[in-house]
C-alpha positions in Angstrom: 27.2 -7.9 -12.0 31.2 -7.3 -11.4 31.9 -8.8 -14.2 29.8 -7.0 -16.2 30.3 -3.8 -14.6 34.2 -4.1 -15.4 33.3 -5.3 -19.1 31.8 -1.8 -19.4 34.0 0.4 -17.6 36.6 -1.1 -20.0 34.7 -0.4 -23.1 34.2 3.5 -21.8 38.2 3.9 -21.1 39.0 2.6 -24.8 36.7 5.0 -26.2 38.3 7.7 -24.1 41.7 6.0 -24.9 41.2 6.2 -28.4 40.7 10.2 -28.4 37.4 10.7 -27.4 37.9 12.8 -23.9 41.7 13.7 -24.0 42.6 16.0 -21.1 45.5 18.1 -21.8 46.5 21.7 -21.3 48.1 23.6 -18.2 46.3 24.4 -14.8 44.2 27.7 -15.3 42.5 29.5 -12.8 38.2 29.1 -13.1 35.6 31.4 -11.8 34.1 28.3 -10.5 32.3 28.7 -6.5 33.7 27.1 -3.7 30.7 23.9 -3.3 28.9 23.1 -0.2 26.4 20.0 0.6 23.8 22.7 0.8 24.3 23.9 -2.6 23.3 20.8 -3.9 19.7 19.8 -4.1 19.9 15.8 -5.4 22.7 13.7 -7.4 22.3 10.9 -9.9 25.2 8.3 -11.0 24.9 6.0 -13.8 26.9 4.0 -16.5 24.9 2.4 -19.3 22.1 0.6 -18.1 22.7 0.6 -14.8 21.7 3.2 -12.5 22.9 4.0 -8.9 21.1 5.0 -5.7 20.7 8.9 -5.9 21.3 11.1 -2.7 19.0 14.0 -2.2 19.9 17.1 0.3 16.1 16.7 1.9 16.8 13.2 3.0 19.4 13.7 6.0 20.6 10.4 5.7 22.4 11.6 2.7 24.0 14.8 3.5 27.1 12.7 4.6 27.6 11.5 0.9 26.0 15.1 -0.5 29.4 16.3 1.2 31.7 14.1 -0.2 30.6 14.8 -3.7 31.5 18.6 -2.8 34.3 17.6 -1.7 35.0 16.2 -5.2 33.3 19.2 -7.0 36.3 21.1 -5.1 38.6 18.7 -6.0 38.3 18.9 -9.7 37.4 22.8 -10.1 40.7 23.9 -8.0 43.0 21.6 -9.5 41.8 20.2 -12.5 42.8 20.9 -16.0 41.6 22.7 -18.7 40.7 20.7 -21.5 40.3 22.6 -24.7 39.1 19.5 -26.8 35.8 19.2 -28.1 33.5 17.0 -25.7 32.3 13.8 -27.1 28.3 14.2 -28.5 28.6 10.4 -30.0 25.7 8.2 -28.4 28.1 5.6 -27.9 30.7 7.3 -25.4 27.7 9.4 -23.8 26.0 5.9 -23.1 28.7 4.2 -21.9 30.5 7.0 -19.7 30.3 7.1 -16.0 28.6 9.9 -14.6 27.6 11.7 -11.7 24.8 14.4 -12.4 24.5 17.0 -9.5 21.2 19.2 -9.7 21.8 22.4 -7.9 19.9 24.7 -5.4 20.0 27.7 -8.7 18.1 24.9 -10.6 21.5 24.8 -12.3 23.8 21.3 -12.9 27.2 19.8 -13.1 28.7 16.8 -14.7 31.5 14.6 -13.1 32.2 11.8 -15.1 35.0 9.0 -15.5 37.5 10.6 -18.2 40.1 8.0 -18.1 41.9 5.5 -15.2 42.2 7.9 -12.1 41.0 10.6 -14.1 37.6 12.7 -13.2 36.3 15.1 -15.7 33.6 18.1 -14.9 31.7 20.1 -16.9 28.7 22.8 -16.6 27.3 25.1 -19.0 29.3 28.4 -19.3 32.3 27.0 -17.3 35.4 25.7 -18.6 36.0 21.5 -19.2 38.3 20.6 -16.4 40.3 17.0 -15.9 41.7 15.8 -12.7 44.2 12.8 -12.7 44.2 11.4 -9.1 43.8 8.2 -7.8 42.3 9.5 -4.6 40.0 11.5 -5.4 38.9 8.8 -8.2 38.5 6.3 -5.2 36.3 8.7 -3.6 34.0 8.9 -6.9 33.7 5.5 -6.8 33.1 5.0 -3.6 29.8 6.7 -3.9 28.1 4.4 -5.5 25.4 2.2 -4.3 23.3 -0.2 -6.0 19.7 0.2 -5.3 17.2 -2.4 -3.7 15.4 -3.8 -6.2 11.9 -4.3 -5.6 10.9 -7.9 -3.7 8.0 -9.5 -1.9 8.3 -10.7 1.7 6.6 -13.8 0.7 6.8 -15.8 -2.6 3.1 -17.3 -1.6 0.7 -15.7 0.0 -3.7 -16.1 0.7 -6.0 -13.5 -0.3 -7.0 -11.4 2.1 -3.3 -11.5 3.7 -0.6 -8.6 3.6 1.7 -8.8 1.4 4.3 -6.6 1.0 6.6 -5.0 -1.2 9.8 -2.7 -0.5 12.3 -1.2 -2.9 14.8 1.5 -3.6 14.8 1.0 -7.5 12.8 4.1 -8.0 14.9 6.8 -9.4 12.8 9.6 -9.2 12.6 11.8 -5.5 8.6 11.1 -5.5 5.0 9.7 -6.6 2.7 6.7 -7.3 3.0 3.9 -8.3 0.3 1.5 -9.1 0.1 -2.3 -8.7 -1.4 -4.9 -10.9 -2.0 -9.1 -10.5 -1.9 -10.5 -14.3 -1.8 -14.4 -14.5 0.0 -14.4 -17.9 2.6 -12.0 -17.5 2.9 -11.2 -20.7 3.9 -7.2 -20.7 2.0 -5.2 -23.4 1.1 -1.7 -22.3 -2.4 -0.5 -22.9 -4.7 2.6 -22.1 -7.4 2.9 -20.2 -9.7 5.3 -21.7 -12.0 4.7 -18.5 -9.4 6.2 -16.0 -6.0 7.4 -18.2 -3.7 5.1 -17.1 -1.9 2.6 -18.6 -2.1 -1.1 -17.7 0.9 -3.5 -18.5 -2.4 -5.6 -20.2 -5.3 -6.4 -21.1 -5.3 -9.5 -18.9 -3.6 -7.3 -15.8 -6.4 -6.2 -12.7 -5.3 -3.2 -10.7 -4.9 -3.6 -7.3 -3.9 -1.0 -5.2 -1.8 1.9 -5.2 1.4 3.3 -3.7 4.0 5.7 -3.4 7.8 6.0 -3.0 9.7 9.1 -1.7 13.6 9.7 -2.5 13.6 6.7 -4.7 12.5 4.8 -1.9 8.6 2.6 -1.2 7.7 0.2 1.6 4.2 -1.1 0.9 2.3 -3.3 2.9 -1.6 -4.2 1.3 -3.9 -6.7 1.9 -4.3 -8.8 -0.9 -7.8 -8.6 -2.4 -9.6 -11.2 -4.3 -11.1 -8.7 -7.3 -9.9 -4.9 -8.8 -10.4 -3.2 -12.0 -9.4 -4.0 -15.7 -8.3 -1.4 -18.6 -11.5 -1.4 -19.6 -13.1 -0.6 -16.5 -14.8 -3.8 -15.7 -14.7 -5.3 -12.4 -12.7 -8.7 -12.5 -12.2 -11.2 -9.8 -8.9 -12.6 -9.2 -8.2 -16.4 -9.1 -5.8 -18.3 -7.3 -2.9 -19.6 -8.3 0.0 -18.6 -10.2 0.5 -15.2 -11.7 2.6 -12.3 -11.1 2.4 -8.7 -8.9 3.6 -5.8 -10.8 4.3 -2.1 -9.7 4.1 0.2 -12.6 5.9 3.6 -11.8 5.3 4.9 -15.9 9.0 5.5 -16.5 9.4 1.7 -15.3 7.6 -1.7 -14.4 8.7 -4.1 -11.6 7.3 -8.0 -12.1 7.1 -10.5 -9.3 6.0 -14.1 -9.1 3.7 -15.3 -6.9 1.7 -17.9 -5.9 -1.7 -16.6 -4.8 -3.8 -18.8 -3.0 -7.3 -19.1 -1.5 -8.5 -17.2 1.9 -7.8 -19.5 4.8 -11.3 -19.2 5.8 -14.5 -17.6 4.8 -13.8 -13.9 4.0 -16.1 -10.9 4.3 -14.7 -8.5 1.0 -16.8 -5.6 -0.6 -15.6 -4.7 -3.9 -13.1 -7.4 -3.7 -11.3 -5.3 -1.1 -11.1 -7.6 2.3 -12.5 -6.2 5.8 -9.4 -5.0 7.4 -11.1 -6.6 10.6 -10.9 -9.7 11.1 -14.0 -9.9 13.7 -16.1 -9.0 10.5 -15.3 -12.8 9.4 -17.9 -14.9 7.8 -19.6 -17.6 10.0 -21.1 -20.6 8.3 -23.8 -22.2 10.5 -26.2 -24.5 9.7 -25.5 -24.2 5.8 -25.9 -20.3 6.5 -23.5 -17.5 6.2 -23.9 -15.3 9.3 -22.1 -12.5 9.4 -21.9 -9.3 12.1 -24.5 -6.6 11.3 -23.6 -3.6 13.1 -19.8 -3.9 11.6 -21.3 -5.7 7.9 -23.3 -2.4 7.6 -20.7 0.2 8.6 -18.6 -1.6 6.1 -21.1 -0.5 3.4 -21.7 2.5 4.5 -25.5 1.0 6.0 -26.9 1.9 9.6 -28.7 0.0 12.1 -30.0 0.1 15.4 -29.9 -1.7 18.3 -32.7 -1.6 20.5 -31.7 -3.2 24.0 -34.4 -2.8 25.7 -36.8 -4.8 23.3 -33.6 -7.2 22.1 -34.6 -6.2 18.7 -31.8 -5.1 15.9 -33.4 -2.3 13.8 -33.4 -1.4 10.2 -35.4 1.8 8.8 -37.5 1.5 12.2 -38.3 3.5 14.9 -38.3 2.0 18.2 -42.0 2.3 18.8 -42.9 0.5 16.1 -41.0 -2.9 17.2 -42.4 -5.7 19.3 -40.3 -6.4 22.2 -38.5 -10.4 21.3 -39.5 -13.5 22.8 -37.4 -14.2 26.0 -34.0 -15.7 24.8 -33.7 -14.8 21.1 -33.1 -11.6 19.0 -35.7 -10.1 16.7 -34.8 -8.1 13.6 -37.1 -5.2 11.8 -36.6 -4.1 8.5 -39.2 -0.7 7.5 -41.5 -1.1 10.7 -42.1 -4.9 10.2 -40.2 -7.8 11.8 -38.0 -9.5 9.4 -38.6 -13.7 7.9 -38.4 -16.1 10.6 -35.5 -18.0 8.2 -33.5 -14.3 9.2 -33.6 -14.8 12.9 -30.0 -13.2 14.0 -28.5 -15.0 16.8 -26.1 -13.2 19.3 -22.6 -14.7 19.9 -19.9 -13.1 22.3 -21.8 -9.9 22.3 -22.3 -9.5 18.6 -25.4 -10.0 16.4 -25.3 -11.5 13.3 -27.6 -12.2 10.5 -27.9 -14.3 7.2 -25.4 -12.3 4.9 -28.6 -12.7 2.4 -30.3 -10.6 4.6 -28.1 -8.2 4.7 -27.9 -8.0 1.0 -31.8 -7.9 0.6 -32.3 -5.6 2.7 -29.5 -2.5 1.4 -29.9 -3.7 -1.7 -26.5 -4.5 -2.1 -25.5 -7.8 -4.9 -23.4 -10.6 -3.2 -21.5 -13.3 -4.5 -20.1 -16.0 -2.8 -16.8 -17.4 -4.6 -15.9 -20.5 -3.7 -12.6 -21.0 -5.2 -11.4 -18.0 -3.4 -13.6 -18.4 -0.3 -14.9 -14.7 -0.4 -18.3 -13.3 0.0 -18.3 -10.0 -1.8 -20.6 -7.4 -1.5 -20.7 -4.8 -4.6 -21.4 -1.1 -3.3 -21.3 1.4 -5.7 -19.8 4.7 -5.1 -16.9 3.5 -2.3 
């Protein structure tokens, strides 16, 4: 990255070398405001491609560096010179200068940028060009720049239904969403989702989740689910193995390997989306999957009763229409009538639970079991 970086602050100083930014004239006096870290409101550096942590006067972490850069504002406006020669418009220069964009409090901006060796330039609409040759005050331009965090994983392998997360400062922009996708090809070709306006990096990508980033900045930590939506609004599951997360911010796409692999054990999800509790775990008993009513039905938005006095669990019944249940065992009504014999709940550590068939019949809810991904999914429209 040094290397590089050197590579293309050379090419910018030959440009400027060869004529394109020559700085000459006498010191003149400038009608140009004595600057404050308050009177700026956020500063971007960049050269070419690359592009520096900003600083922004609402994040106090930065007002330290918001006052150096007045500090160099000052520098170059009170002792610069004036330069008189026409400022460069080629794409070439422009792209490979060095510059420091300052966005002001009056919605106004200023330009510093790299004019030569040890030599700072500054411009702003309606004010004189002024150069400043000065190996300190150089250092100090320099000196503000900070590469960003590129956006990483804290795990390179990770099991559905565990979190996962992602962290960056590569954002550039002070703030919004992002979204995040899990393609198995990784093959980037952007497409348009006429079902929700977005744009997907492919056809083959599933939306995950969402996030957002302030000051350029995004700390995300998700569970990973086993199932999200495609560009063309179907629901898709998501197999393990191989594949790739990416964060699309729209201006830019961030694309992570990853090795995804199956829950560690049975996992309760609905709309591929895991329970966030783990208590709401599957249990497989007897070739049945039992799983925790009370907690399986707040989870789709479902409610039941319990009745303690009759040791009955209720579903669309009132409690005077249940028979109280046999000594030792748990009875379960569904519309005033007591459920199959082959959905007897059983109670364990204080919490009922019932053939996760049962629990689909009943709310009329579809459930899959996956075994490759060891989910059971419930699909709840409307959540």
């Amino acid at each position: 990255m040094k290397c590089w970086r050197q590579t293309s602050l050379l090419a910018g100083w030959l440009l400027l070398a060869a004529g394109a930014f020559p700085a000459g004239g006498a010191s003149a006096e400038t009608a140009e405001p004595a600057y404050t870290a308050d009177d700026i409101r956020e500063v971007h550096m960049s050269q070419a491609d690359l592009v520096f942590m900003p600083y922004y006067h609402d994040r106090p972490e930065d007002r330290p560096a918001l006052a150096k850069v007045a500090d160099l504002l000052n520098q170059v406006t009170s002792r610069g010179k004036v330069d008189t020669t026409a400022a460069a418009t080629d794409g070439e220069t422009l792209f490979f200068r060095y510059d420091m964009t300052i966005r002001l409090q009056d919605d106004s901006s200023a330009v510093l940028y790299i004019a030569g060796e040890n030599k700072l330039s500054y411009e702003k609409t309606g004010s004189p060009r002024l150069t400043l040759e000065d190996p300190d005050v150089f250092k100090e331009f320099l000196s503000l720049e900070a590469e960003p965090e590129s956006a990483a994983l804290d795990k390179s392998r990770v099991r559905i239904g565990e979190n996962l997360r992602l962290k960056g400062s590569d954002a550039e922009l002070a703030q919004g969403e992002f979204l995040l996708f899990w393609d198995e090809s990784g093959t980037y070709s952007s497409v348009h989702s006429e079902q929700d306006g977005l744009d997907y990096p492919s056809k083959t990508a599933v939306m995950i989740g969402r996030g957002t980033y302030k000051f350029g900045r995004y700390d995300l930590t998700f569970a990973v689910p086993a199932a999200g939506r495609t560009w063309d609004g179907r629901f898709a599951r998501i197999h393990p193995g191989k594949g790739y997360l990416i964060a699309e911010f729209g201006f830019m796409s961030k694309q992570i390997a990853l090795q995804l692999d199956p829950a560690r054990s049975a996992l309760l999800a609905v709309n591929g989306v895991p329970a966030a509790d783990p208590a709401i775990a599957p249990i497989v008993t007897e070739g049945r999957t039992m799983v925790p009513l009370r907690a399986a039905a707040a989870l789709i938005g479902r409610k039941v009763q319990w009745d303690p006095l009759g040791r009955n669990v209720l579903i669309r019944t009132d409690v005077s229409q249940a028979s109280p249940a046999p000594a030792g065992s748990v009875g379960i009504w569904v519309g005033g009538k007591p459920a199959d014999a082959d959905a007897r709940p059983f109670i364990r550590n204080g919490v009922t639970y019932v053939p996760i068939r049962l629990l689909a019949d009943v709310f009329q809810v579809p459930i899959e079991w996956w075994p490759d991904s060891r989910v059971v999914n419930l699909t709840v429209e409307n959540t």
